[in-house]
C-alpha positions as CSV (number, residue, x, y, z in Angstrom):
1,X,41.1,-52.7,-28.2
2,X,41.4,-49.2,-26.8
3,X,41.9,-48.7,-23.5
4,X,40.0,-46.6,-21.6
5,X,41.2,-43.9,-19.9
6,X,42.6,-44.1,-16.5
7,X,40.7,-42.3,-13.8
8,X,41.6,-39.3,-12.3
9,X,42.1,-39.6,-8.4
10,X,40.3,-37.5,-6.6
11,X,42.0,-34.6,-3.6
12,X,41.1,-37.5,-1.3
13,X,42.9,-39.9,-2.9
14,X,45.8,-38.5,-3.2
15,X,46.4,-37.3,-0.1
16,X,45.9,-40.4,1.1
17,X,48.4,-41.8,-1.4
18,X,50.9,-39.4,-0.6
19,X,50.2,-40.9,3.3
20,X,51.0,-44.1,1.9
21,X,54.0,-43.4,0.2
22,X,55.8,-41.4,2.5
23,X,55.2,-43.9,5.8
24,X,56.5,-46.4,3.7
25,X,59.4,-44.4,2.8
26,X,60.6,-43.1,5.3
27,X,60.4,-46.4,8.0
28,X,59.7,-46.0,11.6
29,X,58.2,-42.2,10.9
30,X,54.1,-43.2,10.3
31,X,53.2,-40.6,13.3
32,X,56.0,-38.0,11.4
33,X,53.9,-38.4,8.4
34,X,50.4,-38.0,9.6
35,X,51.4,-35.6,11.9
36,X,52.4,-34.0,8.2
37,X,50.0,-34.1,6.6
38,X,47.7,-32.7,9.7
39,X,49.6,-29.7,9.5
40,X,49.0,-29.0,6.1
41,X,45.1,-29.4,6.6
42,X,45.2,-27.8,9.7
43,X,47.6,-24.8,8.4
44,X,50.1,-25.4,11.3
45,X,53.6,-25.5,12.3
46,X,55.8,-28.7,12.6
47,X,58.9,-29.3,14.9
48,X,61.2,-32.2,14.6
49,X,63.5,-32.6,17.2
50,X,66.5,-35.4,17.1
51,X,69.9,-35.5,16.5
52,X,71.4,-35.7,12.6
53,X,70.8,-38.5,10.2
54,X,67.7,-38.9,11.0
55,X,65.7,-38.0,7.4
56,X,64.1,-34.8,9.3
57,X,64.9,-32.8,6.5
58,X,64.4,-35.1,4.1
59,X,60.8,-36.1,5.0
60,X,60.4,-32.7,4.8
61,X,61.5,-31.8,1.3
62,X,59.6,-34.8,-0.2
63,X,56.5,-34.2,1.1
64,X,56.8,-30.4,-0.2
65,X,58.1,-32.1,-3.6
66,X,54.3,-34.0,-3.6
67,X,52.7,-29.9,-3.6
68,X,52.6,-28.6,-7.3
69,X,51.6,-25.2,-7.9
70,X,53.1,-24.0,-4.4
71,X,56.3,-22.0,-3.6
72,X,58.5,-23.6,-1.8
73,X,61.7,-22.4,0.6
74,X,64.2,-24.3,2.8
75,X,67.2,-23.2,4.5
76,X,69.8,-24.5,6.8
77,X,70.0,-21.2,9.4
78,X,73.3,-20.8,11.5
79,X,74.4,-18.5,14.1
80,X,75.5,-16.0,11.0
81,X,72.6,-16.4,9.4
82,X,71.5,-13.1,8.2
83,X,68.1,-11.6,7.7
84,X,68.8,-11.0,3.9
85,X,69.4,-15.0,3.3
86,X,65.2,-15.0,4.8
87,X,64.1,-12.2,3.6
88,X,65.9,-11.0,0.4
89,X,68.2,-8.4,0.1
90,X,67.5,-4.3,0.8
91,X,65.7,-2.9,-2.1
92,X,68.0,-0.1,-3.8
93,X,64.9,1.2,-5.7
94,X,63.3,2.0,-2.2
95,X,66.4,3.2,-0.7
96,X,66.6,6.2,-3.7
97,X,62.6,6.5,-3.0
98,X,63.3,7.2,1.1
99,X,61.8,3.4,1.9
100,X,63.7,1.0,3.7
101,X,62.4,-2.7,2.4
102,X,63.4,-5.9,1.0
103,X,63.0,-7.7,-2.2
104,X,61.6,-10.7,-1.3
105,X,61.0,-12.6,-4.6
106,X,61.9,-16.1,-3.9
107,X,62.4,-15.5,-0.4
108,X,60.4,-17.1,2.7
109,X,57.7,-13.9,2.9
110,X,56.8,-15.3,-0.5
111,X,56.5,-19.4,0.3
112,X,53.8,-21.4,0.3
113,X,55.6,-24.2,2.5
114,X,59.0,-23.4,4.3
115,X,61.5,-25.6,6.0
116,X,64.1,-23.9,8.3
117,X,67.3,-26.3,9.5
118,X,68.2,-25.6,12.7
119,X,66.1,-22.9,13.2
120,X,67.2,-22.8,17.4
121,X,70.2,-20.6,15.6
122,X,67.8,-17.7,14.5
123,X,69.5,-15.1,16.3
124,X,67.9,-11.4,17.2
125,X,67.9,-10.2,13.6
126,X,66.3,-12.5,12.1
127,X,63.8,-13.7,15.4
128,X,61.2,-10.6,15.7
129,X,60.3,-10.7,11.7
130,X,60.2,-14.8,11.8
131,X,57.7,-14.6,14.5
132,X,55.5,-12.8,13.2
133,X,55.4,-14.4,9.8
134,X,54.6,-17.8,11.1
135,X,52.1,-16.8,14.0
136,X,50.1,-13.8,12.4
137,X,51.4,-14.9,8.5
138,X,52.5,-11.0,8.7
139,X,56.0,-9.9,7.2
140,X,57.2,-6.2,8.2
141,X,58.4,-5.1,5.2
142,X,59.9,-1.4,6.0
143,X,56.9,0.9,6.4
144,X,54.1,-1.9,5.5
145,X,53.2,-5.2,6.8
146,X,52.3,-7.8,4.3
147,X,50.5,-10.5,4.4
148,X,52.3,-14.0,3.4
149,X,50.9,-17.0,2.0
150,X,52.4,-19.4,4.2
151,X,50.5,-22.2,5.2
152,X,52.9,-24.7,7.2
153,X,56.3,-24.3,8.1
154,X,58.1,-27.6,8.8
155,X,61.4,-27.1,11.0
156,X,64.5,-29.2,12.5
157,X,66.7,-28.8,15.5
158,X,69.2,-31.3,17.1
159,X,68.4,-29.6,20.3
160,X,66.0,-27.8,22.6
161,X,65.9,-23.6,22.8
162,X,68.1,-22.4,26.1
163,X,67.7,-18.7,25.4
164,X,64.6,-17.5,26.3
165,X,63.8,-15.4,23.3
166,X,63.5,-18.6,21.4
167,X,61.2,-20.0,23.5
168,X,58.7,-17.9,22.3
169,X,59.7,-19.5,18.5
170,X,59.2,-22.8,20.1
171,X,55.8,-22.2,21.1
172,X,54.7,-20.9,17.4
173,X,55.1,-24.8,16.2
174,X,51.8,-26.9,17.4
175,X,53.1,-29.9,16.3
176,X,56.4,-31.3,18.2
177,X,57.7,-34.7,17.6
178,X,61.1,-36.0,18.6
179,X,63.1,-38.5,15.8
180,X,65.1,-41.4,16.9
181,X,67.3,-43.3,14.7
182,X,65.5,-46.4,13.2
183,X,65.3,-49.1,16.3
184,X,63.8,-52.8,14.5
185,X,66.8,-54.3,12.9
186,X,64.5,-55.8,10.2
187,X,63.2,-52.2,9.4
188,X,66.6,-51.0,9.3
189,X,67.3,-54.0,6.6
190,X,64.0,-52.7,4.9
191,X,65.4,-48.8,5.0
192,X,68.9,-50.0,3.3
193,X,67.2,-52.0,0.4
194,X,64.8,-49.2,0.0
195,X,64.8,-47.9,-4.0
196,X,65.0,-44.4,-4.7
197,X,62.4,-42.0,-4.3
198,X,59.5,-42.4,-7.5
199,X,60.1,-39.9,-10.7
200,X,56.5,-38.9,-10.8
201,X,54.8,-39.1,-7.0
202,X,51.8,-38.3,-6.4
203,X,51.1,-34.6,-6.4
204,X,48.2,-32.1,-5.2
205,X,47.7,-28.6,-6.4
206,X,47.3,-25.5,-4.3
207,X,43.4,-25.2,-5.2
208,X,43.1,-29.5,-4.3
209,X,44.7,-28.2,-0.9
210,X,42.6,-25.5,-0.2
211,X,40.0,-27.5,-0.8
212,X,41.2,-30.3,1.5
213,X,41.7,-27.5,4.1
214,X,38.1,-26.1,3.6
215,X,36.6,-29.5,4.2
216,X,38.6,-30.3,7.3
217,X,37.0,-27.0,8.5
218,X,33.3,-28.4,8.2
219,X,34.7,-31.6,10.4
220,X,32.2,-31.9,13.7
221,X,33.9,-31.9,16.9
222,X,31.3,-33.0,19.7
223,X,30.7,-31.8,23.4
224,X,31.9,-35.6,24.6
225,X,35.2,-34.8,23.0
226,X,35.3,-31.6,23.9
227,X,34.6,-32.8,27.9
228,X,37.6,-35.0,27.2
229,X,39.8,-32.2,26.2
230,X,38.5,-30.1,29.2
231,X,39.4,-33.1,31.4
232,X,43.1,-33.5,29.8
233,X,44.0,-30.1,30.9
234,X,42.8,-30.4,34.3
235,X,45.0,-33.5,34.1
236,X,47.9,-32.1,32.9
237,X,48.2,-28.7,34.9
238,X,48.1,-30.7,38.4
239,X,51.3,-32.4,36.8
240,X,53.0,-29.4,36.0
241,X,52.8,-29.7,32.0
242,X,50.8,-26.3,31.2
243,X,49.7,-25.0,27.8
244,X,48.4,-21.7,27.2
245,X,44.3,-21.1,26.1
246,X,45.8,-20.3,22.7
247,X,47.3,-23.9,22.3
248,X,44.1,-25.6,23.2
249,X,42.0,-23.9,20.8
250,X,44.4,-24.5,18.0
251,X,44.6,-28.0,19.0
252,X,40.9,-28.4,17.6
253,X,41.8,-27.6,14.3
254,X,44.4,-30.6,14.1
255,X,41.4,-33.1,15.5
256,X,39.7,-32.2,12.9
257,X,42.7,-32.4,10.3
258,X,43.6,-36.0,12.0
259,X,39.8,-37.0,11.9
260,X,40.0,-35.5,8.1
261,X,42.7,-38.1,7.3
262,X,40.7,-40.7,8.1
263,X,38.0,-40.1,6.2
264,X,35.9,-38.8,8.8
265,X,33.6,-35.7,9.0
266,X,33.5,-35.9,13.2
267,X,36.3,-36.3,15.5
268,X,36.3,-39.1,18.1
269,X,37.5,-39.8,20.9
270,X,40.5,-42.0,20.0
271,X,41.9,-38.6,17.5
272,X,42.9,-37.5,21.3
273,X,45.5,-39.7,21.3
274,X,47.8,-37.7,18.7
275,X,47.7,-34.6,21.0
276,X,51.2,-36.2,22.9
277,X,53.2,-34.7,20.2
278,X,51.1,-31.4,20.9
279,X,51.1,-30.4,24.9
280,X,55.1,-31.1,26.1
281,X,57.2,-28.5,26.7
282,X,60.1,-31.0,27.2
283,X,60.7,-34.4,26.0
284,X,60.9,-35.7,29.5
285,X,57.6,-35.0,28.9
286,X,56.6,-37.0,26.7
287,X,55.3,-40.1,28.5
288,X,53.3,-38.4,31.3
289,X,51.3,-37.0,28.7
290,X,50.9,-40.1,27.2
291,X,49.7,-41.8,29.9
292,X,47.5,-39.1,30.9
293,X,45.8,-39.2,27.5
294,X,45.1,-42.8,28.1
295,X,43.8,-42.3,31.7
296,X,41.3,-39.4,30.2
297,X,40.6,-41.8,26.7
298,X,40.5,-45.3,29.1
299,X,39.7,-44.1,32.4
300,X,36.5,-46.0,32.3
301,X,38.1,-49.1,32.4
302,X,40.0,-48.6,35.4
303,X,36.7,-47.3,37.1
304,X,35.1,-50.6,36.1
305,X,38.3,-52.5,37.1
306,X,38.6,-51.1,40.7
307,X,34.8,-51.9,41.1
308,X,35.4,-55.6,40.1
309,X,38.4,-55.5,42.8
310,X,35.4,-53.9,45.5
311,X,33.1,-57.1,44.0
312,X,35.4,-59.6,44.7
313,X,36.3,-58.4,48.2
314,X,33.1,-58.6,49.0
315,X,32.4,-62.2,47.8
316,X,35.5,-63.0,50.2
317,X,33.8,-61.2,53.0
318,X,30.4,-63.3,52.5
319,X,31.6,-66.3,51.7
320,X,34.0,-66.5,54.7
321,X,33.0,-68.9,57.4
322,X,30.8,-67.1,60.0
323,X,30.7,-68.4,64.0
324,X,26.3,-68.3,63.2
325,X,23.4,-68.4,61.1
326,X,22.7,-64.3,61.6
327,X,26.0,-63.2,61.0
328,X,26.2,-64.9,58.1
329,X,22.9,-63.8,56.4
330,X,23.6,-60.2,57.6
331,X,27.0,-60.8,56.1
332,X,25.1,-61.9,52.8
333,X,22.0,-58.9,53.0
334,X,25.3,-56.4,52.9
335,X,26.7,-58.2,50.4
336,X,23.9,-58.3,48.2
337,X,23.2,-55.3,49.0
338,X,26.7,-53.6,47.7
339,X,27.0,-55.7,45.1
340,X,23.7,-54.4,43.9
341,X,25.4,-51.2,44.0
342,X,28.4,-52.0,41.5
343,X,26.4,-53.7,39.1
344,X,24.8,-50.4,38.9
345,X,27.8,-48.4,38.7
346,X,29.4,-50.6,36.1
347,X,26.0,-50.4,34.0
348,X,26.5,-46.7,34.1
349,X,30.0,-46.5,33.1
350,X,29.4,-48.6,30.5
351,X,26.0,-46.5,29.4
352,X,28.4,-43.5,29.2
353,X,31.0,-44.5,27.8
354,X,28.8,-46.1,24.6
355,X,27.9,-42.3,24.9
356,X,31.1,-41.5,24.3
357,X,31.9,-43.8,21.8
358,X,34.5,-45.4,23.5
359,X,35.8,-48.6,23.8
360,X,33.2,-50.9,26.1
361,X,34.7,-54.7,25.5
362,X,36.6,-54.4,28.5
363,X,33.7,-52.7,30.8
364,X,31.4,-55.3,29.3
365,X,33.7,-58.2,30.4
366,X,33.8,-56.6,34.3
367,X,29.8,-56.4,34.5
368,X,29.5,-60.2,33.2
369,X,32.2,-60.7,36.2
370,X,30.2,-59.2,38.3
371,X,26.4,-61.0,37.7
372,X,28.9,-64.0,37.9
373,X,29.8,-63.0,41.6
374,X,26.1,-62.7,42.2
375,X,24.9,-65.4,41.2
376,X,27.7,-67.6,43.3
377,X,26.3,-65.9,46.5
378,X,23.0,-66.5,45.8
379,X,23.9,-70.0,44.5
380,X,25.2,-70.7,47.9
381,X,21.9,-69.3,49.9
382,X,23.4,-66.8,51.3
């Protein structure tokens, strides 16, 4: 009996497969990957920072060896590097024609994807024309800038910029995320038996890309989310971790690409959560951002919390043995009274945060709490 043929996955699919494979791959590096494959979507720049050994590169080449129809260039830059090994070499043609330009056939002005080793050992020569190229997607060739095709560069450094001309290079990548060597000894186990990498992985074209790309564009960002984002920066600048306007607006491009990934056509609050590998300028930074994303994505909670803490303090102070009859049902009008007052305020937390889709189990859990505190001070006649 004939089979029938097998069907054809569809962009979705495979990008989604290509997640798949690569997080299982390469173990302990899920966020790596998705943070990827974000960039991709998004069109953005990737940084991974950590010392050697620790698959940067490698992750890197495989998930460019899952692009068909896409140029491709990588190279390991050192403080000798020259702007010919980037660029391509002087063009004798112009030279006898008065123009001084490259041939850049094969060369990163021509890529698709890029990957730059150690790219904190660009020196001067090479710095001005690679800035460009990966902000604007302009080379300067001689006389005439050209636009590149260039749609992510993925880079590796075993250490931060100390000059401060780089530090400019270090703000071009949107995407930061520091690489650790594998710490669960079971996933190391799991890394060492791992088989080698498949013949025939899953691929997607340039068009399946663009189209990818084009439908992360059409991805619905909301004003709740947006509120949030505004809220994060406040949060962040009074701790000293500052990003520029132009870092923020690119960041809603990757909530979208990270929203994308999921399957979803509207970001939610939760996507905010992937921005810690987007707003430190220092890895020391790394967990103050963290937390402050969870204090801006959870901050309801701990309103609702410190309101079951005011509750309870006022149960103690009503149900605490009074010298007379008034005292005590003064005590319990002002108790009722307040505690009146925090049901309320816990009813609108929770309202808004349902509004804001965000999580309500906890909140929910408080306002039970408190009708149960009410109900024991009524329950006693107070």
């Amino acid at each position: 009996m004939t089979q029938p043929p097998a069907r054809q996955l569809t962009e979705f699919e495979k990008l989604t497969h290509i997640r798949d494979e690569l997080s299982e791959r390469f173990v302990e590096r899920d966020e790596i990957v998705r943070g990827a494959l974000a960039a991709l979507l998004a069109g953005e720049h990737l940084l991974l920072l950590g010392p050697v050994g620790t698959a940067k590169s490698m992750l890197a080449v495989e998930l460019c060896q899952r692009l068909s129809s896409t140029r491709y260039f990588g190279w390991l830059l050192t403080r000798f590097s020259t702007p010919e090994e980037l660029f391509g070499p002087i063009s004798v043609r112009g030279l006898q024609e008065d123009r001084y330009e490259r041939v850049t056939d094969s060369k990163l002005p021509q890529a698709h994807i890029a990957f730059l080793d150690e790219i904190f050992k660009a020196n001067s020569a090479i710095l001005n024309s690679l800035l460009s190229l990966i902000n604007e997607r302009v080379y300067h060739n001689g006389q005439t800038p050209e636009r590149v095709p260039l749609i992510t560069m993925f880079a590796a450094s075993n250490e931060l910029p100390e000059e401060g001309e780089l530090m400019a290079l270090f703000d071009r990548f949107l995407l930061r995320y520091t690489v650790q060597y594998i710490q669960e000894d079971y996933r190391f186990l799991r890394m060492l038996a791992m088989p080698d990498a498949p013949s025939r992985p899953v691929q997607l074209t340039l068009t399946e890309l663009h189209h990818l790309q084009e439908r992360t564009r059409r991805v619905v960002i909301g004003e709740h989310v947006l509120a949030d984002l505004v809220e994060l920066r406040r949060r962040l600048n009074q701790k000293g971790i500052v990003s520029s306007d132009r870092r923020y607006r690119r960041l809603l491009d990757l909530l979208r690409a990270f929203a994308m990934l999921d399957g979803r056509n509207t970001v939610e609050p939760g996507d905010l959560h992937h921005l810690v590998h987007a707003l430190w300028n220092d890895p020391a930074e790394l967990d103050e951002v963290r937390l402050t994303i969870q204090q801006v994505f959870l901050g309801h909670e701990d309103k609702a919390r410190e309101l079951l803490g005011q509750a309870r303090e006022v149960r103690a102070y009503a149900l605490r043995r009074w010298d007379d009859v008034e005292m005590a049902m003064r005590a319990g009008i002002e108790a009722h009274t307040k505690l009146k007052r925090i049901h309320s305020s816990v009813e609108d937390i929770l309202t808004e945060a349902r509004k804001k889709n965000r999580r309500v189990v906890e909140v929910e859990r408080i306002l039970v709490d408190v009708e149960e505190i009410q109900r024991e001070i009524l329950a006693e006649g107070i």
